[in-house]
C-alpha positions in Angstrom: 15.5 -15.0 8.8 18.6 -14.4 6.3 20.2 -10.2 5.9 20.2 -9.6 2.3 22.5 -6.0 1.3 20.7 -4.0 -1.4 23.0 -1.5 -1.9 21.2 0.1 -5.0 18.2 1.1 -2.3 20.8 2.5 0.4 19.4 5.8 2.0 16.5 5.4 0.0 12.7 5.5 0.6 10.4 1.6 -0.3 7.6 0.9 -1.2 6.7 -2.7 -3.0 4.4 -4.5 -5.5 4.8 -8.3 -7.0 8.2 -9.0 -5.8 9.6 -5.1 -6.8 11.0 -2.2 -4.8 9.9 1.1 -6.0 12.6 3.7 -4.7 13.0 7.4 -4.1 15.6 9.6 -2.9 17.0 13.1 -2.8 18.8 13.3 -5.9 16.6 15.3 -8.1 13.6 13.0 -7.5 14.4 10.1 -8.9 12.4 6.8 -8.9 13.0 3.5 -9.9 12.3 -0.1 -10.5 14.9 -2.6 -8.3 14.0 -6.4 -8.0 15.7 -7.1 -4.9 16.9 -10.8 -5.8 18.1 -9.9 -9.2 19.2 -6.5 -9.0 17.4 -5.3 -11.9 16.8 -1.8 -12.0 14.0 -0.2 -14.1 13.8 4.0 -14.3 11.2 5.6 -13.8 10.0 9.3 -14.5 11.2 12.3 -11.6 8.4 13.1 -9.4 8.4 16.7 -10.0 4.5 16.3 -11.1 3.2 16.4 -7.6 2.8 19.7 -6.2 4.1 17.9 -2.0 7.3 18.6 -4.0 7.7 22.2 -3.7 9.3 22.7 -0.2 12.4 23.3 1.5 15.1 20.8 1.1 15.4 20.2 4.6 11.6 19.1 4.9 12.8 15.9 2.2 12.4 13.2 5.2 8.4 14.2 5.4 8.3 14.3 2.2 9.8 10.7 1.5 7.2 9.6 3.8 4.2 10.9 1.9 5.1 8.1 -1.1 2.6 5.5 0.5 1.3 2.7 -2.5 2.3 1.1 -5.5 0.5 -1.3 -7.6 1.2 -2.6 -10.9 -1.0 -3.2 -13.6 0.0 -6.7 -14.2 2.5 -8.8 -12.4 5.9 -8.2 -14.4 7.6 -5.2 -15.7 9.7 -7.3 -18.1 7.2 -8.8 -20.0 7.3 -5.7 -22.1 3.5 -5.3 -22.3 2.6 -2.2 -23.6 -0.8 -2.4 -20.9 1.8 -2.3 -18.3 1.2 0.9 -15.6 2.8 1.8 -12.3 0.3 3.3 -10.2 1.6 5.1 -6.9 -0.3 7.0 -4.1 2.2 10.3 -3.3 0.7 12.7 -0.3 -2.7 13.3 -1.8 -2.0 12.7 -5.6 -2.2 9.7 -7.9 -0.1 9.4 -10.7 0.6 6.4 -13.1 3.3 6.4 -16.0 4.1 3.8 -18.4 7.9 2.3 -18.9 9.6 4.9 -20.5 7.7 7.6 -19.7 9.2 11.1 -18.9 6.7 12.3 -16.6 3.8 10.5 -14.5 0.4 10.8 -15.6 -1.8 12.7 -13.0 -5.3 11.0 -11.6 -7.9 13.3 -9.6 -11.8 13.3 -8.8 -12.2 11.7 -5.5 -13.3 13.3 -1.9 -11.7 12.3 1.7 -8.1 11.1 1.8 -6.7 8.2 -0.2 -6.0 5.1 2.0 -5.2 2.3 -0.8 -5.1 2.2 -4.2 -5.4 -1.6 -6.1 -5.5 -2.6 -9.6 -8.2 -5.5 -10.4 -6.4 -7.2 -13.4 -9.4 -9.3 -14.2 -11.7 -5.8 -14.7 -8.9 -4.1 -15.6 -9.7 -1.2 -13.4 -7.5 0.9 -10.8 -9.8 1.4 -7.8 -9.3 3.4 -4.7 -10.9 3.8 -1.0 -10.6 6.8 0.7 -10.8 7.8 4.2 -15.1 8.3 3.8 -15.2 4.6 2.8 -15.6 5.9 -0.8 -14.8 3.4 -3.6 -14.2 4.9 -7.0 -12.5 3.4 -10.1 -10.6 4.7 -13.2 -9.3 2.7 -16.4 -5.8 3.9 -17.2 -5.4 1.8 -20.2 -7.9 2.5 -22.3 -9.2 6.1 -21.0 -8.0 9.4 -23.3 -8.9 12.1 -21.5 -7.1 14.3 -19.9 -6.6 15.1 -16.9 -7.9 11.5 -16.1 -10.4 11.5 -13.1 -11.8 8.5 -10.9 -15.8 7.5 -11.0 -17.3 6.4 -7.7 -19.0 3.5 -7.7 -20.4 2.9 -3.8 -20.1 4.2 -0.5 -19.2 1.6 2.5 -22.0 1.6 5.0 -20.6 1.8 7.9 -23.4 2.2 10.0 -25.1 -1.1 8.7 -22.0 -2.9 10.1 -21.6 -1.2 13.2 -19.2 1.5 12.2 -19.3 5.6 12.8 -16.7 6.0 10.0 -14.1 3.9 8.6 -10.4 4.7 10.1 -8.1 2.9 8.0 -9.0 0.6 4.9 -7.2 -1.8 2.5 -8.3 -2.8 -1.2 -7.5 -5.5 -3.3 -9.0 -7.9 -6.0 -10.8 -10.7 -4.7 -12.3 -12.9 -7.2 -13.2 -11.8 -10.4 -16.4 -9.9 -10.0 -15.5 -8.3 -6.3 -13.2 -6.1 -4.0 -12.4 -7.1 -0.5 -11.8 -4.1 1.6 -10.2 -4.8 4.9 -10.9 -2.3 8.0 -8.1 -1.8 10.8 -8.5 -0.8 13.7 -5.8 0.5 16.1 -5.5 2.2 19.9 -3.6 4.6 21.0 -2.2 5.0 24.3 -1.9 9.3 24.7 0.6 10.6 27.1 -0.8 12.8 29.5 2.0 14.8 29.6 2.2 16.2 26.5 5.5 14.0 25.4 3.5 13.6 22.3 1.8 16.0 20.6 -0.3 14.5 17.6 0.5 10.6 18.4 1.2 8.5 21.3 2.1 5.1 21.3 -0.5 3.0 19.4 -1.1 -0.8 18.1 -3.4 -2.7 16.4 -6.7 -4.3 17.8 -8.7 -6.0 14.8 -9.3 -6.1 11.3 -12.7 -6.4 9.9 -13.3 -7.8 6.5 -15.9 -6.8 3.8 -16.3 -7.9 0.2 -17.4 -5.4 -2.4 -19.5 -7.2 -5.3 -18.9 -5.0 -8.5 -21.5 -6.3 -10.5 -24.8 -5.6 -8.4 -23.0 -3.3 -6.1 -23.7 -4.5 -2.6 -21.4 -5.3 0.7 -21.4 -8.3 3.0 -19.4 -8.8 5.4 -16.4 -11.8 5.4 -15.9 -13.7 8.9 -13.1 -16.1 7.4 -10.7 -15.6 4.3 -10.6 -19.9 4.2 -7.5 -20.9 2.7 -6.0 -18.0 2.4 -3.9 -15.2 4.1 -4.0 -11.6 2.9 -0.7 -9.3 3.4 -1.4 -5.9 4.4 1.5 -2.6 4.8 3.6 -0.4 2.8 3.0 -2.9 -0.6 0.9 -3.5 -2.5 -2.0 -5.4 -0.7 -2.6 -9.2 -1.6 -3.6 -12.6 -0.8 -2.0 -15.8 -1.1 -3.5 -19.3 -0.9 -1.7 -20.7 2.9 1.0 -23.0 3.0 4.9 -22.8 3.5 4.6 -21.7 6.5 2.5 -19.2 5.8 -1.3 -19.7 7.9 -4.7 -19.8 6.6 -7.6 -17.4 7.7 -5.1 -14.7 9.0 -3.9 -11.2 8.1 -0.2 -10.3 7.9 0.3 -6.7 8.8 3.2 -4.1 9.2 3.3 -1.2 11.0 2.1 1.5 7.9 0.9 4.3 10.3 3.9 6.9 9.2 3.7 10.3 10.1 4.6 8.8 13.7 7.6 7.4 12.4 8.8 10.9 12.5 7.5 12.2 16.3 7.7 8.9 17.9 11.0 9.4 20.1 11.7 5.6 20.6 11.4 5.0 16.5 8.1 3.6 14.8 7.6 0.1 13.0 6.8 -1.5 16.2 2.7 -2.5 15.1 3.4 -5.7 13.3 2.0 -8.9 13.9 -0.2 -11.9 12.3 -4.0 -11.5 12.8 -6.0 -14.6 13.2 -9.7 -13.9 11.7 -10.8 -17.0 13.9 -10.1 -16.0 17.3 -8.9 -12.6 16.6 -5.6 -13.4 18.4 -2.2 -11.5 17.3 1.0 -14.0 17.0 4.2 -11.3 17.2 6.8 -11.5 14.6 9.8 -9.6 15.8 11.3 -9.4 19.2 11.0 -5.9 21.0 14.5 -4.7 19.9 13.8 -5.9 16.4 10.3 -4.5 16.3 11.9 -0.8 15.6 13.1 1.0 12.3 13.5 4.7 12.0 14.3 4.6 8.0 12.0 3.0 5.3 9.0 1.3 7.0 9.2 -2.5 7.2 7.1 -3.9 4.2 6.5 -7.4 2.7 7.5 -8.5 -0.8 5.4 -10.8 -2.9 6.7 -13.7 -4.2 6.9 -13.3 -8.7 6.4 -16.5 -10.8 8.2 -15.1 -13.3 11.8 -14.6 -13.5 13.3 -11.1 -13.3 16.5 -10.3 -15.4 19.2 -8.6 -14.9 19.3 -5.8 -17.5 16.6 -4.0 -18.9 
C-alpha cells in the first residue's frame, strides 16, 4: 500500500473509469478529467443540465453524493477519437457529452431507479439496469434524435432464480454477444433505538451472478467467473483476467451504498471486502480504523494500456 497526493482532486467528489478520475466540486459545477498517475487534466462541460442541481448551496454535500457512475465509451480520452463519450449516472439523470462539449447531452426513457450504467464497446451500446431488474440500451454514437431515450430490451426474472426483486445490480460487458449483471446482497443491522433513522449499520452477504445473452435474449445463471475477477464500486464496473496478486473466481467490492455516508455517525466506507464465488467466503482488505472515509467513497482504478500524457 503506497499514499499518492492528488492535489488537483482536493475537496473534490470521485468517481472512476479505465484508469481516470472524474471530478466535481462547488465551484460553479465544474467537472473534469484527471489521470491520477500523470496528472492530466481534461474539462469537461458544468453540470447545470440536471435539474438535482437547483437547491440550496448548503445541501452541495448530498448533492455531490448523487454523481454515482462513469463509463467511457472506449478506453482512452487521448486517442482523440471523435466516437469517444463520457457517460455519467447524476441522481436520476443520464447525461453523456463528447470532449469539448459545452453542455452534457441528456438520456431518458427508463422506469425504476438507475443502479449501473456500462458501455459494451464490442456492440457499441450504452446499457443500463435499474432497480426493477430492467435492462435497456441506447446508441449515443450514431443516434440523432433528440432528446435521446433508452429501449428495453428484457426484464431479469427474478422469480425463476429465486428472487422477490432485485436490491442492487451491476452491468458490464462480458463477451461479445452478452451482459453479466451481478446481484448484491447486503444486511442491515437496525438500531432499536431510533439512533438511525433510514439506515443502520449494514454489510455485504453475497453476490449472485447472471449473464444476459443479447442475441436470443435469455438469462442463465454464472456459478464461477473462471479466470477472472470482476471489480465492483464507485467505477466503472469491470473484469480482469487473475494474476498479480489479484485472485480468480472472486468479486472485488467497495462500500458504494452512499446516502449512509451522510447519517452514519461513525463514517461509511466500512463494506469492502473480496468475495470468493467458490465458497462464498469474504477476505477483508482494510483494518477497522482504515475501513472508514467520510469524504469521496473509496473506489478502484483500472489499470490503462495506454499511456496518458500530460497536456491535453
Amino acid at each position: 500500500m503506497r499514499e499518492l497526493r492528488l492535489p488537483e482532486a482536493h475537496q473534490q467528489r470521485c468517481i472512476s473509469s479505465h484508469g481516470w478520475l472524474l471530478t466535481t466540486g462547488e465551484e460553479e459545477f465544474y467537472t473534469k478529467l484527471i489521470h491520477p498517475f500523470s496528472r492530466t487534466q481534461i474539462d469537461l462541460p458544468q453540470l447545470y443540465m440536471f435539474e438535482e442541481l437547483y437547491f440550496d448551496q448548503d445541501e452541495w454535500m448530498y448533492y455531490g453524493q448523487s454523481m454515482r457512475k462513469v463509463v467511457f465509451s472506449s478506453s482512452n480520452p487521448l486517442e482523440h477519437d471523435p466516437s469517444f463519450r463520457v457517460v455519467i449516472i447524476w441522481g436520476k439523470s443520464i447525461g453523456f457529452c463528447r470532449l469539448g462539449d459545452v453542455s452534457w447531452t441528456r438520456v431518458s426513457g427508463w422506469e425504476g431507479n438507475l443502479l449501473d450504467i456500462t458501455y459494451h464497446e464490442k456492440r457499441k451500446r450504452l446499457y443500463a439496469v435499474t432497480t426493477m431488474g430492467l435492462i435497456y440500451e441506447c446508441d449515443i454514437i450514431n443516434e440523432v434524435s433528440s432528446p435521446l431515450s433508452l429501449s428495453r430490451v428484457s426484464i431479469f426474472p427474478a422469480k425463476e432464480f429465486g428472487y422477490s426483486s432485485v436490491p442492487w445490480a451491476y452491468l458490464l460487458e462480458w463477451g461479445y454477444d452478452s451482459l453479466l449483471m451481478i446481484i448484491r446482497e447486503r444486511h442491515y443491522f437496525r438500531k432499536r433505538d431510533g439512533e438511525y433513522v433510514c439506515y443502520g449499520p449494514y454489510r455485504t452477504n453475497k453476490f449472485d451472478c447472471f449473464v444476459f445473452n443479447l442475441d436470443d435474449v435469455k438469462w442463465s445463471k454464472l456459478v464461477s467467473l473462471g479466470d477472472k475477477a470482476v471489480f465492483l464500486g464507485f467505477n466503472s464496473s469491470f473484469a480482469v483476467d487473475a494474476g498479480d496478486g489479484v485472485k480468480a473466481d472472486c468479486i472485488y467490492f467497495t462500500d458504494d451504498l452512499y446516502e449512509p455516508y451522510r447519517d452514519l455517525p461513525d463514517g461509511g466506507g466500512g463494506d469492502v471486502g473480496v468475495y470468493s464465488m467458490s465458497d462464498g467466503s469474504i477476505e477483508a482488505i482494510f483494518g477497522s480504523k482504515e475501513s472508514v472515509f467520510r469524504g469521496s467513497p473509496p473506489l478502484w482504478l483500472q489499470a490503462s494500456s495506454q499511456p496518458a500524457y500530460n497536456k491535453i
